[in-house]
C-alpha positions as CSV (number, residue, x, y, z in Angstrom):
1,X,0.0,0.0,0.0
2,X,3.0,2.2,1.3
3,X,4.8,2.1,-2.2
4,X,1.0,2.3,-4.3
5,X,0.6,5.6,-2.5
6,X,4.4,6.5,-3.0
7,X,3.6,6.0,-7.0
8,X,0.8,7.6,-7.5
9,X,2.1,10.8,-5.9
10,X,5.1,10.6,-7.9
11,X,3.0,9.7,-11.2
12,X,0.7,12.7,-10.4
13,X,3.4,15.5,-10.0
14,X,5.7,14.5,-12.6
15,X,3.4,13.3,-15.4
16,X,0.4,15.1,-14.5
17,X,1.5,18.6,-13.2
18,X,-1.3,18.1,-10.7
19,X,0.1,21.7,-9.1
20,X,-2.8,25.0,-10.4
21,X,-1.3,26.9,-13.1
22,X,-0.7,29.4,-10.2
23,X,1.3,27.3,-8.0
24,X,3.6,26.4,-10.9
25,X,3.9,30.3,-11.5
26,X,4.3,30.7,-8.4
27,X,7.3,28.1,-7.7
28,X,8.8,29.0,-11.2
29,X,9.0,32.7,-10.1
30,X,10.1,31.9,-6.4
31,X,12.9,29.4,-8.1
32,X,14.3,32.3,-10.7
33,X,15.2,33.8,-7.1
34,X,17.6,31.3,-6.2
35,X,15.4,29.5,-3.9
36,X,15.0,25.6,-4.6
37,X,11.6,24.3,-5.7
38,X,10.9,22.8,-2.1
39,X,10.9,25.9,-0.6
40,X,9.2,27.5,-3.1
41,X,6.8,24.7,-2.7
42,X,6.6,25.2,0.8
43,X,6.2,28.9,0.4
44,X,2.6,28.9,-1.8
45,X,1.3,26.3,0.5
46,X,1.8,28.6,3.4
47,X,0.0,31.2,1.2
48,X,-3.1,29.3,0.5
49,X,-3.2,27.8,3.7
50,X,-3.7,31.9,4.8
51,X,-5.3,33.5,1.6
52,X,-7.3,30.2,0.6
53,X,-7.1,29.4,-2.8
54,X,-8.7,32.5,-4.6
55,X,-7.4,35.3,-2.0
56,X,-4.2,34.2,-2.5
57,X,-4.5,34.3,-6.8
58,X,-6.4,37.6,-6.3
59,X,-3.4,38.8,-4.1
60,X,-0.6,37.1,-6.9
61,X,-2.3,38.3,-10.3
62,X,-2.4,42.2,-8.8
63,X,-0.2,44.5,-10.6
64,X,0.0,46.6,-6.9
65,X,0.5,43.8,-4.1
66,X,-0.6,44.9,-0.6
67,X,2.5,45.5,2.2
68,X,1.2,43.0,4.5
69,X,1.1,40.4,1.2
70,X,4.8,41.6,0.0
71,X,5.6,41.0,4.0
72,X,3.9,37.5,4.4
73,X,5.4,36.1,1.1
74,X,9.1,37.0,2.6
75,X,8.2,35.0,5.8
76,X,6.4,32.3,4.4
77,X,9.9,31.8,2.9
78,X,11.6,32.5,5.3
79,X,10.2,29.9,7.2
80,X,10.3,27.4,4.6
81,X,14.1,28.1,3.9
82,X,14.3,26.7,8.1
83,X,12.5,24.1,7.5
């Protein structure tokens, strides 16, 4: 069962790109910083785990990002680069 589960997450992420279209943006952006994908990964869960799903789109597609966004975005990657 162990390995089952183990191959279907690894079919679904690397064949199926089961991430949104905005968390891949979101991780390929993060990674052209320098900071690897798991932290980038790491980062947009934080995000959405605070914004839910369409807050946190709403708050990434907006040409004029609040402070408090700009400010949880570094920490959520900060924390993610302690992890």
């Amino acid at each position: 069962m162990k390995t089952q589960t183990s191959c279907l997450i690894i079919s679904c992420s690397l064949l199926l790109g089961c991430a949104s279209k905005s968390e891949r943006q979101f991780v390929s952006g993060c990674q052209s910083t320098g900071m690897d994908r798991s932290a980038c990964q790491c980062a947009y869960q934080k995000l959405e785990s605070k914004y839910g799903e369409d807050g946190l789109k709403n708050n990434l597609y907006t040409l004029q990002q609040s402070e408090s966004f700009q400010y949880d975005m570094m920490q959520s990657g900060l924390q993610c680069l302690k992890e």
